[in-house]
N, C-alpha and C positions, 0 to 999 in steps of 0.2 A: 585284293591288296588294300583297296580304299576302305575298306570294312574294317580291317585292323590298324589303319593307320586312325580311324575312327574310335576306336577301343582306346587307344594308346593316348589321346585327347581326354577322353570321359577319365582316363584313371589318372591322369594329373599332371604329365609331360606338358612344358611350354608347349605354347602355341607356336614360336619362332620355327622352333625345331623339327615339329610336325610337317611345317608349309613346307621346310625346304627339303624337306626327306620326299613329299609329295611331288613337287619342282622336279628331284633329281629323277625319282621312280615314275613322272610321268604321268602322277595320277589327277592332276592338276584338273584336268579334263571333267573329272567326277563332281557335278553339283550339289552331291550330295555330301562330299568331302567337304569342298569349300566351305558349304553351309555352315558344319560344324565348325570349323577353324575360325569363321566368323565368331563363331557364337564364344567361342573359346577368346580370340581377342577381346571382343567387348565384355567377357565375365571381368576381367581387370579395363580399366580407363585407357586403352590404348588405341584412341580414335585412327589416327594416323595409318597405322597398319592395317587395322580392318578396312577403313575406304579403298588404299591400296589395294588389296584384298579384293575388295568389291569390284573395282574398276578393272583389273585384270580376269577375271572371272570369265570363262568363254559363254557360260551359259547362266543364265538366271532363272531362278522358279519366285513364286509368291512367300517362297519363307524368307531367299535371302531378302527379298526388299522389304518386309514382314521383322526380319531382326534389326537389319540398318536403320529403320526409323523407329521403332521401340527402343534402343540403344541411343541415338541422336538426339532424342526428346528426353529419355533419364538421363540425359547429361546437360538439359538444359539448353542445348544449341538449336532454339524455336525454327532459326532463319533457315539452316539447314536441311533441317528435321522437311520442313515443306517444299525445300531445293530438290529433297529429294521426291518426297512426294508427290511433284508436280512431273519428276522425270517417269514416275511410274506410270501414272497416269497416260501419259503421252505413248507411252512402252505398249500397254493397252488397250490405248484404242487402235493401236495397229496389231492387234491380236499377240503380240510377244508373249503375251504370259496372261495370268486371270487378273480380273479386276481386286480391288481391295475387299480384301475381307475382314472379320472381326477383327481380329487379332492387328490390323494394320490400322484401320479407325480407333480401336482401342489404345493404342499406343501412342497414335497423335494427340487424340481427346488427354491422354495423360501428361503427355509433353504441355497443352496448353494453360492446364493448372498447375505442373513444376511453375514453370513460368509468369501465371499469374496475368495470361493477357487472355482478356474478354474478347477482345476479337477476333482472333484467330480460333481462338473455341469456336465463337457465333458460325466461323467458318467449317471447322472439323464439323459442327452439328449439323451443317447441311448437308454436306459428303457423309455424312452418317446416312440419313432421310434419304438421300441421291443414293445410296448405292443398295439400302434394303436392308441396314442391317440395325435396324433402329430396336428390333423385338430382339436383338438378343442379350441376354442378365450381365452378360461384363461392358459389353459398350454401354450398358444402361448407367451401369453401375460409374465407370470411368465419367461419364457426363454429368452425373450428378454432383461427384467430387468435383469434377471441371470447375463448376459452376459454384459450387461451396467456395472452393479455397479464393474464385474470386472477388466473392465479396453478393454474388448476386442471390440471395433468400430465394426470391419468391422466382426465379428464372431453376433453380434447384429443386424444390418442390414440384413443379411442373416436370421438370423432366420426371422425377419418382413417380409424382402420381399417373403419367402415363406409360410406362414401364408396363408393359402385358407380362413380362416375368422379373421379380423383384429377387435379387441373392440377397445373401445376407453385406455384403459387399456396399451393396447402396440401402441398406437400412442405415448400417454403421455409420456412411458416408452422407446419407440424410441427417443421422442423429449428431454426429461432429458438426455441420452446418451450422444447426439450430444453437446446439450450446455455446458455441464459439462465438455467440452473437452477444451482445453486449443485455441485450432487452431481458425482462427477466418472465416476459411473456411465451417468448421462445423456448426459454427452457419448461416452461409447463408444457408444452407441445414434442418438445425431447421427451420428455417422463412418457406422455400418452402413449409417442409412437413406441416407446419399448416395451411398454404396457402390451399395446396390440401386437407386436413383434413376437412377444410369447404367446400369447394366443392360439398367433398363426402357426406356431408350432415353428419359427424361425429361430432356431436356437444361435444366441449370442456367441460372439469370440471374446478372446481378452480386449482385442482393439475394442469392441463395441463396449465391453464395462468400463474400459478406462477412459472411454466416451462422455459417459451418461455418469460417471462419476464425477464429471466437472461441475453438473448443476448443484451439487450437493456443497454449499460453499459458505455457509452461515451456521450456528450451532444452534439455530432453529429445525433443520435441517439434518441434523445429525439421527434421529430415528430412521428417518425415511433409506440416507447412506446406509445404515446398518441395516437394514431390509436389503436392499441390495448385494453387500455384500452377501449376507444371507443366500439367496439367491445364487450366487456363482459358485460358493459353496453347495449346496445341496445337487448345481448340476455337476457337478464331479469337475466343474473348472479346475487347472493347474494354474496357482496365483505364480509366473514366472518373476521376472524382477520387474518388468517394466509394470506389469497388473499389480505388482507389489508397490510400486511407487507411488502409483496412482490411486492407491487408496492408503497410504499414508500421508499424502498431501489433501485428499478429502478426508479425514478424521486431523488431521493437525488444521484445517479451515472449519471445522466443525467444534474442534475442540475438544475430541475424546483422544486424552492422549495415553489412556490405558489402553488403547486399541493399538494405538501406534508404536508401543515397546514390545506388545505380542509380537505383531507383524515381523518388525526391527529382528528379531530371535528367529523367525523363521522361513526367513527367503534371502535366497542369492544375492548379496551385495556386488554394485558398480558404482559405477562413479555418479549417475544418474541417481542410484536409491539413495548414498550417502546425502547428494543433493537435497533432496526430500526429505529426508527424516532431519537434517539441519534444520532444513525451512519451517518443518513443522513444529519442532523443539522453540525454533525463535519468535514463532507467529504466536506461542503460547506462554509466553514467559518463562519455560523454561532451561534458562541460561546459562547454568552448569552441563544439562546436559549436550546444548547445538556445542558447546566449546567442546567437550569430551568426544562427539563426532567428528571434529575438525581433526581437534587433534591423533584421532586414529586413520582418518585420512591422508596426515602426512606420515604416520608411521608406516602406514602399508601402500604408498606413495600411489595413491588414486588420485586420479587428472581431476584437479580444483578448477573449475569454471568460477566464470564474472558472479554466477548467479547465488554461486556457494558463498562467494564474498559479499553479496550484499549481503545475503540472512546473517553474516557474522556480523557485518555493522550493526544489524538491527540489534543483536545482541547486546555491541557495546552503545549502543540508542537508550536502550531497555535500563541496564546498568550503569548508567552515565560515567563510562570507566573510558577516559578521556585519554588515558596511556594504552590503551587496549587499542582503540580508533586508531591514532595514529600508527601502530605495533602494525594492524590488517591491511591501514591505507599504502605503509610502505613494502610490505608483502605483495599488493598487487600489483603498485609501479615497476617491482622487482620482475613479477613471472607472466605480467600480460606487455605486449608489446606498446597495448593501448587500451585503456580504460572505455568500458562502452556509457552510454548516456545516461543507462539505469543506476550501478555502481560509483558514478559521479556523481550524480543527484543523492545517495544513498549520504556520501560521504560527509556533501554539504549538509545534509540532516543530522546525523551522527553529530559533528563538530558543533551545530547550533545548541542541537539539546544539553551539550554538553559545556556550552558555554565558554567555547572558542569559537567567539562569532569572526574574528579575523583569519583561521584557518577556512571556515567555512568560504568567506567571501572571497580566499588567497585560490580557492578549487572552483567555485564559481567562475572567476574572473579569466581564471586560466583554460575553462570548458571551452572548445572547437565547437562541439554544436551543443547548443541550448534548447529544451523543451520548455513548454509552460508549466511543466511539471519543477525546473531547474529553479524556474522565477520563485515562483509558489514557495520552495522548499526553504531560498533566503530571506523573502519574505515574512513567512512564516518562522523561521530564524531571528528576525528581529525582533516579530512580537514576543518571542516567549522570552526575548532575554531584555523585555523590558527599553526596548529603544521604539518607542512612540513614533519620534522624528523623523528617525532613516526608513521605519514602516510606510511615511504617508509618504515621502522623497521617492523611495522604492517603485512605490505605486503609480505617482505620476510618471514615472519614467516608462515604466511597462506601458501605459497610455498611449503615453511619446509613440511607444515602438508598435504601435497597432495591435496588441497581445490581445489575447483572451481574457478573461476573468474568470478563473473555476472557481471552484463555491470556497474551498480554502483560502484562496487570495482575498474571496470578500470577508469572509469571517475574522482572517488575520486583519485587513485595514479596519473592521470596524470596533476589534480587540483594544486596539492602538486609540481609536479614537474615544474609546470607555477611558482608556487611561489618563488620556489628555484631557480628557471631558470637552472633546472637540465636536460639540451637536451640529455646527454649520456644515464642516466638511462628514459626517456622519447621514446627517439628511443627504448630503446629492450620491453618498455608498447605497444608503437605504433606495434609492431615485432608480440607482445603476441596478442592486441586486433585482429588483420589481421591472426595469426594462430587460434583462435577460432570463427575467422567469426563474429562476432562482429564491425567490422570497419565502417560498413556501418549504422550504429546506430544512430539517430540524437542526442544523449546527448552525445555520443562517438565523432563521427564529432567535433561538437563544444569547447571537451575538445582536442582536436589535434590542432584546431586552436588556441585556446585561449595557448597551449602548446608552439607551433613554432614562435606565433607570441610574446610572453615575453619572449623568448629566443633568439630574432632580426632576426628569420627568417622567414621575411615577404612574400617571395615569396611563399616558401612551405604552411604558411597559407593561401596565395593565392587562390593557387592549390588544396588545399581538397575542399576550400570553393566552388570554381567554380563545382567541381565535387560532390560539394551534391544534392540531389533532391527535399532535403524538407527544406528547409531555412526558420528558426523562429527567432526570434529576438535576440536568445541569439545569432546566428549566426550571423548577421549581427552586433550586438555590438562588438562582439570580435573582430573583423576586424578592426572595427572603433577605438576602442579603441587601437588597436597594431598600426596601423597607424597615430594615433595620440603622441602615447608614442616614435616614433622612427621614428621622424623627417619628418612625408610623410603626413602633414597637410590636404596637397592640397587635395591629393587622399583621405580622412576621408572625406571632406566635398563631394566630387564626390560619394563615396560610398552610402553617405546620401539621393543624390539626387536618386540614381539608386533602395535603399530602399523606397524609396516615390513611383515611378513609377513603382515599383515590388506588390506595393499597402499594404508593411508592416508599421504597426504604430508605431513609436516610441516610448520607454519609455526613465524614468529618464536615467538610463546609456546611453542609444544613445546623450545625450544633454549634459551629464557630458565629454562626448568623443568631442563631437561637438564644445563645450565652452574653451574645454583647446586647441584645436585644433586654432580658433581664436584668443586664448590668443597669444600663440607660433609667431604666423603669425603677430600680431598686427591688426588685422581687428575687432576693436572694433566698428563698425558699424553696420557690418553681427554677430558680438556676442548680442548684445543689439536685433537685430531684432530675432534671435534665442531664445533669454528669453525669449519674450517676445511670442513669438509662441508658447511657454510650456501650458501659461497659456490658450491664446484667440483660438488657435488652437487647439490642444491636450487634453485641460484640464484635464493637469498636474501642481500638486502643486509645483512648486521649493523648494528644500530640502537643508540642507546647504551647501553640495557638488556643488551646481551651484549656491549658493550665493558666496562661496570662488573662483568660477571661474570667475565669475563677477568682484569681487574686485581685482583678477591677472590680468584680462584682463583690467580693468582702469588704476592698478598699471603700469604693464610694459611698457604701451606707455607713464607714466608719468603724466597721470592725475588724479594727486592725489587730486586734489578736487572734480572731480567727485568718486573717490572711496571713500571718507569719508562720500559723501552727501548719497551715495548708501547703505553704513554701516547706516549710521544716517537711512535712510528710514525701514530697514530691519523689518518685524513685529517679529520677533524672537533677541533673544540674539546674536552675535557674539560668536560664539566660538575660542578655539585657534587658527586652523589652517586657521581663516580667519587671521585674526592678524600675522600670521606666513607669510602668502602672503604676505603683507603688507609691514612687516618689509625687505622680501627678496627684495621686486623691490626696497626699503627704500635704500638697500645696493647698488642697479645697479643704480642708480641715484644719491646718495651721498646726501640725503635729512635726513638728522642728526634730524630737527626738527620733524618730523613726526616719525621718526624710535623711539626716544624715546616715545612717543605716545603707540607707538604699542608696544615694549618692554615691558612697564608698565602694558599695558591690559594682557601680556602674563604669566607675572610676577603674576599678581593678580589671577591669573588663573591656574596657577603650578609654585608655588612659588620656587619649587626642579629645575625647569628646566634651563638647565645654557645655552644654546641657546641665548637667550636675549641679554646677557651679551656679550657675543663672537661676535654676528653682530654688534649688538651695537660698541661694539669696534674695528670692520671692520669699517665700516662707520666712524667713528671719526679720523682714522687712510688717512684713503683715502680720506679726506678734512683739513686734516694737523690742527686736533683737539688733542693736544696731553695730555693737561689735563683731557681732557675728558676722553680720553683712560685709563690715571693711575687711573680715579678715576673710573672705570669702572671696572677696573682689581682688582683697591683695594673689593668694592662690593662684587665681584667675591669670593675672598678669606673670605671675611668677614662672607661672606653665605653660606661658606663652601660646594659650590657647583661643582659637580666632572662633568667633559666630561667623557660620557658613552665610554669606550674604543672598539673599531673597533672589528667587525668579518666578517669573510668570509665563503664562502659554498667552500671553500679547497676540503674538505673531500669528496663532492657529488661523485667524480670520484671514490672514494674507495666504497663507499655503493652505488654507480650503478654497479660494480664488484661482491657485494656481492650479489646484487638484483639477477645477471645474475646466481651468482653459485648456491643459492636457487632455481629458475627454473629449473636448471639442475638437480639438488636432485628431486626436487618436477617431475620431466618426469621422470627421473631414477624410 
C-alpha cells in the first residue's frame, strides 16, 4: 500500500491528502512513506508540516534527517538547520541510525553560504574533515561556494585546490568567486581557470558561461567575449534565457550592440532578459530603443523590477528629457512599495543632469538610508549645474559626517574650485586626494589640471600633466584651453601639434581652445584652416562656440566684412554671444555703424540686457559721437534697465578654512 500511496505523491496529489489517507490506512508506520511525504512537503515552503511530520515519525533513517536539514538550510533557517543537526548527531552516537553523510554535510555547507555566515561554515568544514567526507565532488564542490559567497578568496581556492576530485560544480563555483571580485587581477585568474577547465576536458554548463562572461565588461574586451561566445556555440551549448541575458549584458558592456539585437530575435524573453537588453540599449546610448523595450514590457505586462527603472533613468540622464524623469520617478512610487538605494541615487542623478537641482535635493533629503554613492551623486549635481558654492558647503558637510571620499566627490569639489578659482581650498583637495592615494586617478589628474591651470598656474598644470601615464583628451584640452585662457597662445597651438603626434583625436573643446587661441594672436589664416579641418578632417560638426570664435577672430583683426559674410553664411541662427563678439571688437575699433547692428540683434534677443546700451555708448563716446551717447543713455533709463552690480569670491579664503576645520573634525 505504501508503494502506491508513494506513486500517487510523485504524480502530483497534495501532500496533506496523502499523510492523512496514510494516517487512516495505517501505513504511517512505513519510513519510507514518510520519507517521501517529507520530501513532497518541503518541494513547496511548508516548514511547519513537515517538522510535524518529522516529529511524529516512529522511525528515522539517514535520508529523513538528510531532507530535513537540506530543506532547513534552503530556506535560510541557519539556527535550525544545526538544532537539528546537532539532534542527529547525538541520534548517532547512540547508534540510532548512520552517521552524516554527503548529502547531509553537503546541505549544511550550503545552508551556510544561503546565509552568508563564515562561521558556521568554518564549522560544517570541520564535520566535513571529522566525518570522511571531504574527498567527495559535491561537498567539495558545496564548500568552495560556501566560502565564495562569503567573501573569503583565498579560504575558496584552498578548498578547490585541495579537492582530489573537482565537478564541474566547483570549477563554476571557483570561477563565480573570482569574478565577482572587484580586483581585475582576479578576473585574469577566472579566464586561466576556464582556459584550463577545457583542457581538462571539463566541459562548461550555462551557469559557468554566464560566469566568466562577467569578466568581459569594457569594449576593450569585447573580442575576447565573442571568442567565448564562440565557444558555447560550437559546443552545441542551448543559449536558454538566462545564458541569453548574460551575454546581452556582456555585449551591451562591451559595446557590440549588433550582437545584442541578434541575440534580442532569438531567445526566450522574461522579465530578467527584458532587464538586460534595457540595460544594455541604455548603457550605449541607445534611447529609442531601452524606451521601445519598456514599453513592450508593459504591453505584455512582464514584472518591472527597481533595476529596469533605473536603466530608464539613465535613459532620460542620457536625453535630458526632464518630463520623462519625473513621467518614471512617479511610475515607481506608484508600483514599488519602496524605492531601493540604487533607484534613489539614480533619480537624484537624472534630475541633476537635467537641471532640477531642487527635485534632486527634494529625493535626496527624503532617502531613509543614504550611500556615499547618494552624497557623490548631489554633489556631483551641483557641480554640473554650475553651483560652486553649495559644492564646497556640500563637501564640508560630508566631512562633518565622517564620509568617505570616492574619486568622483574629489573630482566634483575640485571642478567647483577651477570655477571659483579657489587655489587655497584646491591645494588642501589636492592634500586629501594624495592622502587617500587617489592622486594618481586619470579623472582626478585632469581635475588638478583643469584646477591650477584656471587659477593661472600654468606651470604646476604643466607638471601633473607631464607626470600622467594615461593622457585622454580631457587631458590634453585642459592644457590647451588654460594656455590659451592666460596669454600662452603659442604653446596651445604647439600642445595641439604634440596631441596629433601622440595620435589623440581631437574633439570640439580642443578647437574651441585652438580657435580663441588664433583669435588672441590674430592669425586669422591658421584659424580659418582650423575650421575648416573640424569638418573635412575630424568630422566634427562646428557648434556655436566656434562659430562665435570664428566671428572674434574676423572681428578683432577688423574684418568686419568678412565676419558678417561668415554670420550671413551660418546654417543656424546667431545667438547672443556671437553678437556680443561683434559688438566687443565693434568697441576696439570704434566702428559705431556696425556696433549698432549688433546692439539691436542683442537687444532683440534680451531685451533686459543693458550691455548693449553701455558699449554702445563706449563706442560713441570714443569717436566723439556725443548725441548719440545721450540718446543712448536716455534709452538706457527709458528701459529701465539696471547694471547687474559686481561680486567677488572674497569669501573663498574663509570657506577653504572652514573646508580645512571640517577635515580636521571629520579625522578627529
Amino acid at each position: 500500500m505504501h508503494d502506491n500511496l508513494a506513486a500517487l505523491l510523485r504524480s502530483g496529489r497534495r501532500a496533506q491528502s496523502i499523510h492523512g489517507a496514510a494516517i487512516k490506512l495505517g501505513c504511517i508506520a512505513s519510513t519510507f512513506l514518510c520519507n517521501n511525504i517529507l520530501v513532497a512537503y518541503l518541494r513547496h515552503p511548508v516548514p511547519v508540516d513537515a517538522r510535524r511530520l518529522f516529529d511524529e515519525m516512529p522511525r528515522r533513517n539517514l535520508v529523513s534527517w538528510s531532507v530535513l536539514i537540506s530543506a532547513s538550510a534552503r530556506l535560510g533557517a541557519l539556527e535550525e538547520t544545526f538544532a537539528i543537526f546537532s539532534d542527529m548527531l547525538r541520534g548517532a552516537d547512540r547508534g540510532s541510525w548512520d552517521r552524516p553523510d554527503s548529502f547531509v554535510l553537503g546541505g549544511l555547507a550550503a545552508g551556510c553560504a544561503h546565509a552568508r555566515d563564515i562561521a558556521a561554515g568554518v564549522q560544517a568544514h570541520a564535520c566535513v574533515v571529522k566525518f570522511g567526507v571531504d574527498e567527495d565532488a559535491s561537498v567539495a564542490a558545496a564548500l568552495v561556494d560556501m566560502y565564495a559567497k562569503c567573501g573569503r578568496v583565498d579560504s575558496s581556492w584552498r578548498a578547490f585546490t585541495l579537492a582530489p576530485q573537482r565537478s564541474v560544480v566547483s570549477w563554476t563555483s571557483m570561477i563565480a568567486c573570482l569574478v565577482n571580485h572587484s580586483s581585475s587581477g582576479y578576473h585574469d585568474t577566472a579566464l586561466v581557470l576556464f582556459k584550463k577547465m577545457l583542457v581538462l576536458k571539463v566541459w562548461p554548463t550555462n551557469a559557468t558561461f554566464s560566469c566568466i562572461l562577467k569578466v568581459f565588461d569594457v569594449p576593450e574586451l569585447l573580442p575576447a567575449g565573442m571568442q567565448v561566445h564562440g565557444c558555447l556555440l560550437k559546443m552545441g551549448t542551448e543559449v536558454d534565457t538566462a545564458l541569453g541575458s548574460a551575454l546581452m549584458t556582456m555585449y551591451g558592456r562591451c559595446g557590440g550592440v549588433d550582437e545584442i539585437a541578434r541575440l534580442a530575435c532569438r531567445i526566450r524573453h522574461d522579465s530578467f532578459s527584458r532587464t538586460s537588453l534595457l540595460g544594455a540599449y541604455a548603457r550605449n546610448g541607445y534611447n529609442v530603443q531601452a524606451v521601445g523595450v519598456f514599453r513592450e514590457m508593459i504591453a505584455e505586462n512582464v514584472a518591472i523590477d527597481q533595476a529596469a527603472m533605473t536603466s530608464l533613468l539613465q535613459v532620460c540622464s542620457s536625453m535630458g528629457h526632464l518630463t520623462m524623469a519625473r513621467e518614471v520617478h512617479c511610475y515607481a512610487l506608484k508600483t514599488f512599495f519602496k524605492l531601493d538605494t540604487v533607484l534613489l541615487n539614480a533619480t537624484v542623478t537624472v534630475y541633476s543632469r537635467c537641471g532640477d537641482i531642487t527635485g534632486a535635493e527634494t529625493v535626496f533629503n527624503l532617502m531613509g538610508k543614504k550611500d556615499i554613492i547618494s552624497w557623490t551623486a548631489l554633489l556631483t549635481g551641483y557641480a554640473q549645474n554650475g553651483l560652486a558654492q553649495e559644492v564646497l558647503l556640500f563637501f564640508r558637510e560630508m566631512l562633518r559626517r565622517g564620509l568617505g571620499s570616492a574619486v568622483f566627490c574629489i573630482t566634483g569639489v575640485l571642478r567647483a574650485c577651477s570655477t571659483t578659482t579657489n587655489l587655497a581650498a584646491g591645494l588642501q583637495i589636492h592634500s586629501r586626494a594624495l592622502k587617500l592615494g587617489i592622486d594618481d586617478d586619470t579623472s582626478v589628474e585632469n581635475a588638478l589640471v583643469t584646477l591650477y591651470a584656471s587659477c593661472g598656474s600654468v606651470q604646476i598644470a604643466w607638471k601633473i600633466f607631464n607626470s600622467m601615464s594615461n593622457r585622454g583628451i580631457i587631458s590634453w584640452n585642459s592644457l590647451i584651453t588654460s594656455f590659451s585662457q592666460h596669454g600662452n597662445e603659442v604653446a596651445a597651438i604647439q600642445l595641439f601639434d604634440m596631441m596629433q603626434e601622440a595620435g589623440v583625436c581631437p574633439d570640439d573643446f580642443t578647437f574651441a581652445g585652438l580657435l580663441s587661441s588664433c583669435s588672441r594672436m590674430g592669425h586669422v589664416t591658421q584659424g580659418c584652416v582650423y575650421f575648416k579641418q573640424m569638418k573635412e578632417k575630424y568630422n566634427l560638426e562646428p557648434k556655436m562656440v566656434h562659430y562665435t570664435c570664428m566671428v572674434d577672430l574676423f572681428a578683432r583683426a577688423g574684418r568686419f566684412s568678412d565676419a558678417m559674410d561668415f554670420i550671413d553664411a551660418m546654417p543656424c541662427e546667431p545667438d547672443q554671444i556671437v553678437w556680443e563678439a561683434l559688438l566687443a571688437s565693434c568697441k576696439v575699433h570704434g566702428n559705431a555703424e556696425l556696433g549698432r547692428i549688433a546692439a539691436r540683434k542683442i537687444l532683440e534677443i534680451r531685451p533686459e540686457d543693458p550691455s548693449p546700451y553701455i558699449i554702445l555708448s563706449s563706442i560713441h563716446a570714443s569717436v566723439d559721437m556725443w548725441d548719440e551717447k545721450a540718446w543712448n543713455r536716455t534709452m538706457f533709463d527709458t528701459q529701465r534697465a539696471r547694471k547687474d552690480a559686481g561680486s567677488s569670491w572674497i569669501g573663498a579664503q574663509e570657506l577653504s578654512e572652514n573646508i580645512f576645520d571640517a577635515y580636521q573634525v571629520g579625522v578627529t
